[in-house]
C-alpha atoms as an extended CHARMM CRD file, in Angstrom:
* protein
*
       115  EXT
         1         1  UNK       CA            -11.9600000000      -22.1070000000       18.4950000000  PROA      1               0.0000000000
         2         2  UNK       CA            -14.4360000000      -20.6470000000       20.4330000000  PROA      2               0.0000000000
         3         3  UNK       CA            -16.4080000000      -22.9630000000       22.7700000000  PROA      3               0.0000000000
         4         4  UNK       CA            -19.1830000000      -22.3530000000       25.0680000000  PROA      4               0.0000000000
         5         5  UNK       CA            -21.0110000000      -25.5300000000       25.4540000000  PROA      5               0.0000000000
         6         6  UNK       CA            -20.8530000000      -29.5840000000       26.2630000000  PROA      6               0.0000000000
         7         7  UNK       CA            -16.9010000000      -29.1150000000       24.8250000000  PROA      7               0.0000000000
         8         8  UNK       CA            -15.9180000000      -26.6430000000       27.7140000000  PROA      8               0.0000000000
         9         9  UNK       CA            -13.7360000000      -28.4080000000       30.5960000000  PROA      9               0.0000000000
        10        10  UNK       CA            -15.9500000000      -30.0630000000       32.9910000000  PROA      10              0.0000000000
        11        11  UNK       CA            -18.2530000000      -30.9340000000       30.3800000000  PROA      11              0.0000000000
        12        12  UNK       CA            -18.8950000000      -34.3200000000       28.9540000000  PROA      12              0.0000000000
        13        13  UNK       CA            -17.3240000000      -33.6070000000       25.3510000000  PROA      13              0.0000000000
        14        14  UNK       CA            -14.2360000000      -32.1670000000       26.6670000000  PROA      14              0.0000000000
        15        15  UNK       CA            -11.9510000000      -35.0130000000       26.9350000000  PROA      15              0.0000000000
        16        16  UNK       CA            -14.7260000000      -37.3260000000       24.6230000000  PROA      16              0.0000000000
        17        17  UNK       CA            -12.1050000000      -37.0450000000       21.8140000000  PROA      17              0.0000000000
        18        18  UNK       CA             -8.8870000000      -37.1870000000       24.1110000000  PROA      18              0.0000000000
        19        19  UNK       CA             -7.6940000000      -37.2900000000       27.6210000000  PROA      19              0.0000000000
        20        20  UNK       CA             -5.8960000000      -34.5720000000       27.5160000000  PROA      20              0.0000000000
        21        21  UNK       CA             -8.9000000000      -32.3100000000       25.8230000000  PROA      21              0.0000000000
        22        22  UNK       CA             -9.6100000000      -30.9970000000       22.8800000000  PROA      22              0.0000000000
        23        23  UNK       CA             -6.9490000000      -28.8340000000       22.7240000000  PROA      23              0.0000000000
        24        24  UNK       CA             -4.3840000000      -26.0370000000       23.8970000000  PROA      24              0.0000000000
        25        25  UNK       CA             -6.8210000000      -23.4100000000       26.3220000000  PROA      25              0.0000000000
        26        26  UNK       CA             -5.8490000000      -19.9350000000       25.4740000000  PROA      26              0.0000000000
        27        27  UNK       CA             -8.0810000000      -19.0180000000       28.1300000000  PROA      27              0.0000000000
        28        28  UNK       CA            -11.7120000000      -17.2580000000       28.9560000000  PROA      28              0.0000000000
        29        29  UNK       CA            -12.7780000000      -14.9050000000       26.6000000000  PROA      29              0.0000000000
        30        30  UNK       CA            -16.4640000000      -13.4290000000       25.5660000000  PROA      30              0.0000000000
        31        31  UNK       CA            -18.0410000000      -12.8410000000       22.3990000000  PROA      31              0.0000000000
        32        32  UNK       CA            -20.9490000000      -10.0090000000       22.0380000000  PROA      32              0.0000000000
        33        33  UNK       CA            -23.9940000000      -10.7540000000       19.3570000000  PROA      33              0.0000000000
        34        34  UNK       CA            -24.7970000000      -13.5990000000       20.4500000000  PROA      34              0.0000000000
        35        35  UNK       CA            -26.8400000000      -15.3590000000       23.2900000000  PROA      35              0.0000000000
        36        36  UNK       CA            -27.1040000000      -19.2990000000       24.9140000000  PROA      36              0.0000000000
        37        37  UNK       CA            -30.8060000000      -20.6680000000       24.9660000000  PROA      37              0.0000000000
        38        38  UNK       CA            -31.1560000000      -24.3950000000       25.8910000000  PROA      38              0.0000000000
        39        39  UNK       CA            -34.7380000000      -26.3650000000       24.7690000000  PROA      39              0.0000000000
        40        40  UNK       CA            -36.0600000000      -28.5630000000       27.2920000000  PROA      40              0.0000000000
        41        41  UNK       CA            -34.9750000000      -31.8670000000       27.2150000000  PROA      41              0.0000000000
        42        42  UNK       CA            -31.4750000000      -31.1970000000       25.6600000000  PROA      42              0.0000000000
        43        43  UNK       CA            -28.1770000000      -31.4350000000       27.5490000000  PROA      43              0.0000000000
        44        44  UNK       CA            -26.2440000000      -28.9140000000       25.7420000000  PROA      44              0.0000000000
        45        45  UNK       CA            -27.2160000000      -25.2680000000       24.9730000000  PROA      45              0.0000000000
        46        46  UNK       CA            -27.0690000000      -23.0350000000       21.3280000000  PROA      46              0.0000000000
        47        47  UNK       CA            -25.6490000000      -20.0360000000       20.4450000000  PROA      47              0.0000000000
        48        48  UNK       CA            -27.8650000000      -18.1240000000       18.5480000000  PROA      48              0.0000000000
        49        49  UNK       CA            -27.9380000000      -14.3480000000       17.2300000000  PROA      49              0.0000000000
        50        50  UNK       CA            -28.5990000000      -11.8310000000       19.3090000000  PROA      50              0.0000000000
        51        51  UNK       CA            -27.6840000000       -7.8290000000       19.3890000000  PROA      51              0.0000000000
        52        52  UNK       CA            -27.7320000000       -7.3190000000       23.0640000000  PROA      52              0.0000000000
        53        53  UNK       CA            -26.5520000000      -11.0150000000       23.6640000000  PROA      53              0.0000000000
        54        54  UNK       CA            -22.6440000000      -11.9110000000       25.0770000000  PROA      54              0.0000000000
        55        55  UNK       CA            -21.4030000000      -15.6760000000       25.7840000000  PROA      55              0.0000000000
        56        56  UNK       CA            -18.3670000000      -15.9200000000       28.1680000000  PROA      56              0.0000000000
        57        57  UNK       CA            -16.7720000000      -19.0950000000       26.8120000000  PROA      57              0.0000000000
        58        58  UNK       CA            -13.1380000000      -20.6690000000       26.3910000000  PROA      58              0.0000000000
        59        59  UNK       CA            -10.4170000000      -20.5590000000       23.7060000000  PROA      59              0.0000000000
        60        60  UNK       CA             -8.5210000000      -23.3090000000       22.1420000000  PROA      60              0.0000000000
        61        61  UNK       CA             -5.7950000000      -24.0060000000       19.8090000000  PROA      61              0.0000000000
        62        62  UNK       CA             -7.2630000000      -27.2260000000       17.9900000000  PROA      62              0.0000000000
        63        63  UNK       CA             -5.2380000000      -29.7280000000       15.9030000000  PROA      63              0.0000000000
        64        64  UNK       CA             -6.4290000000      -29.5880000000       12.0010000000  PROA      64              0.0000000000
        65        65  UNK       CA             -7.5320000000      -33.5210000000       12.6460000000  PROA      65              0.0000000000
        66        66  UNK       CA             -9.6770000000      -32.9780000000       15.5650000000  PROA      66              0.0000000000
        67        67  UNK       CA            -11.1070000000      -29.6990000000       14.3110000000  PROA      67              0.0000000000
        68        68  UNK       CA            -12.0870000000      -31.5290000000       11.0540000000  PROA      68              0.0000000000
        69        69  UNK       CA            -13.9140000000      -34.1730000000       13.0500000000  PROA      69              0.0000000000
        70        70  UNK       CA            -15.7680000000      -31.3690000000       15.4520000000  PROA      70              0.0000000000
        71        71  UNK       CA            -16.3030000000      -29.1640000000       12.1680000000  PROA      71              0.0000000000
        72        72  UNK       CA            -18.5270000000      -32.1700000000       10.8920000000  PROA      72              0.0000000000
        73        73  UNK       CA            -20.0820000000      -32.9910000000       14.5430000000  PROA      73              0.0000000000
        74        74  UNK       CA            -21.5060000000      -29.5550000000       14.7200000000  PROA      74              0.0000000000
        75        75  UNK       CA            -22.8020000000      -29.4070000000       11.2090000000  PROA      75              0.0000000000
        76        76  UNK       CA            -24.7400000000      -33.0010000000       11.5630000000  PROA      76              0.0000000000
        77        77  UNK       CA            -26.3660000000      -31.3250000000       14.9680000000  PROA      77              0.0000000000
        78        78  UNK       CA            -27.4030000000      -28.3770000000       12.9420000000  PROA      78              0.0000000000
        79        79  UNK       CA            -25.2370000000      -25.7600000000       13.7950000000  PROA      79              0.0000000000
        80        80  UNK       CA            -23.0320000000      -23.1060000000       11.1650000000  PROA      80              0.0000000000
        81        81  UNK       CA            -19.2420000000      -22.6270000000       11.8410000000  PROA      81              0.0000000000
        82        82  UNK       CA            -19.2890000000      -18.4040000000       12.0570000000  PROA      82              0.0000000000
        83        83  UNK       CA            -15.7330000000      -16.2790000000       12.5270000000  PROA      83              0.0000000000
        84        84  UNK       CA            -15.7390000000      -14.1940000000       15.5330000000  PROA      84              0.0000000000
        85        85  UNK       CA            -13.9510000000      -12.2030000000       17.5100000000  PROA      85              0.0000000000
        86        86  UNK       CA            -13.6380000000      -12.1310000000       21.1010000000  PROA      86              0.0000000000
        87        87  UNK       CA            -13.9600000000       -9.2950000000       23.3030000000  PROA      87              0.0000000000
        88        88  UNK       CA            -11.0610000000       -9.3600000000       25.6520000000  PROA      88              0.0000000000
        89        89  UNK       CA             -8.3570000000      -10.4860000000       23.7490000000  PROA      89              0.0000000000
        90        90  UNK       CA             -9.3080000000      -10.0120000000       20.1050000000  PROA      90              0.0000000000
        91        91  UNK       CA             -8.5810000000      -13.0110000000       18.8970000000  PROA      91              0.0000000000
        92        92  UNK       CA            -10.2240000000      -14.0780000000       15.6810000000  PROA      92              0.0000000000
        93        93  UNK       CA            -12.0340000000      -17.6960000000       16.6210000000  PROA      93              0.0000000000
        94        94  UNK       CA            -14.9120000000      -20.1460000000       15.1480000000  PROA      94              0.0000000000
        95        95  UNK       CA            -18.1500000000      -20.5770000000       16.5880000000  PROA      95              0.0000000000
        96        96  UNK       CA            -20.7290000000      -22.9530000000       15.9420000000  PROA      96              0.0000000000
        97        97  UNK       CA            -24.2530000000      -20.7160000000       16.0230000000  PROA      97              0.0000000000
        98        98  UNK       CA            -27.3340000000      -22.0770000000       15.3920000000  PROA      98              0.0000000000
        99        99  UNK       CA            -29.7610000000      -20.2270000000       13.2270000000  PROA      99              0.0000000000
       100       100  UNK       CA            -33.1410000000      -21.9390000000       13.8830000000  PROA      100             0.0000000000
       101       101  UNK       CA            -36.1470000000      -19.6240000000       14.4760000000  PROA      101             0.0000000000
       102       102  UNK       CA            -38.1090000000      -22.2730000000       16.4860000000  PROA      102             0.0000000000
       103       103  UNK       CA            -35.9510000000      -20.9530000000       19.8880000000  PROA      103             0.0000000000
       104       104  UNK       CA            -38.0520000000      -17.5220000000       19.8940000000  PROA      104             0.0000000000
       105       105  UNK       CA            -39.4480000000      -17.5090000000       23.9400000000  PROA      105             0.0000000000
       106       106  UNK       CA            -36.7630000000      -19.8430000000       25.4860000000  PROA      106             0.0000000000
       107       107  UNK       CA            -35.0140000000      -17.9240000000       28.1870000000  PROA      107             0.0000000000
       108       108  UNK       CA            -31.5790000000      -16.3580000000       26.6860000000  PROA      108             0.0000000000
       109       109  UNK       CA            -28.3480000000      -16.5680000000       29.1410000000  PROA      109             0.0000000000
       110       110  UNK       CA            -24.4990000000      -15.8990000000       28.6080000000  PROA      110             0.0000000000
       111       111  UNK       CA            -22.7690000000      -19.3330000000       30.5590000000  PROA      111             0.0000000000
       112       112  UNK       CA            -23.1650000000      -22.7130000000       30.3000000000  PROA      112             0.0000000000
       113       113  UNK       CA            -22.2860000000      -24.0380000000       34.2080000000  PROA      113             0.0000000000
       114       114  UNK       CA            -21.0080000000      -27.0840000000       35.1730000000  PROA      114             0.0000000000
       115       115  UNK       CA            -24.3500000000      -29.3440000000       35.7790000000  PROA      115             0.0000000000
């Protein structure tokens, strides 16, 4: 899986689920059609489409159990699970994008930093 977001380490959500994480890291990686915009008031950012967008985010090897429970986390806070691949190493990874039209205007970044 591909994160970029509140499940990155240093974030709240990465050891929410587990102490040791929320998975095996694989490493950094980017992934190119797609850009970060955060609404104000909201703690964690969106992916959303973009043609001359890139994320730089991290990899991880996630357990079928935990993925299942993050699979339905992300779909209740309106995003859509997409296949991508990364553009370092190639590897094929999920994504949670959002697809809202209401983000037109917010600024558009690639990184999520450690607040």
């Amino acid at each position: 899986m591909f994160f970029y977001g509140t499940l990155k380490k240093g974030h709240y959500n990465h050891t929410r689920f587990s102490e040791d994480g929320i998975g095996k890291f694989l490493g950094e990686d980017r992934v190119t059609g797609y850009s970060l915009v955060q609404p104000d008031g909201l703690p964690y950012p969106f992916a959303v489409p973009d043609v001359n967008g890139t994320i730089k985010g991290e990899l991880y090897e996630v357990e079928d159990k935990l993925y299942n429970f993050l699979h339905r986390m992300e779909l209740g806070a309106g995003y859509t699970s997409k296949h991508v691949t990364t553009t370092k190493d190639s590897v094929d990874a999920i994504m949670y994008v959002s697809e809202q039209n209401s983000f037109e205007g917010l600024p558009r970044f690639d990184f999520f930093p450690i607040s």
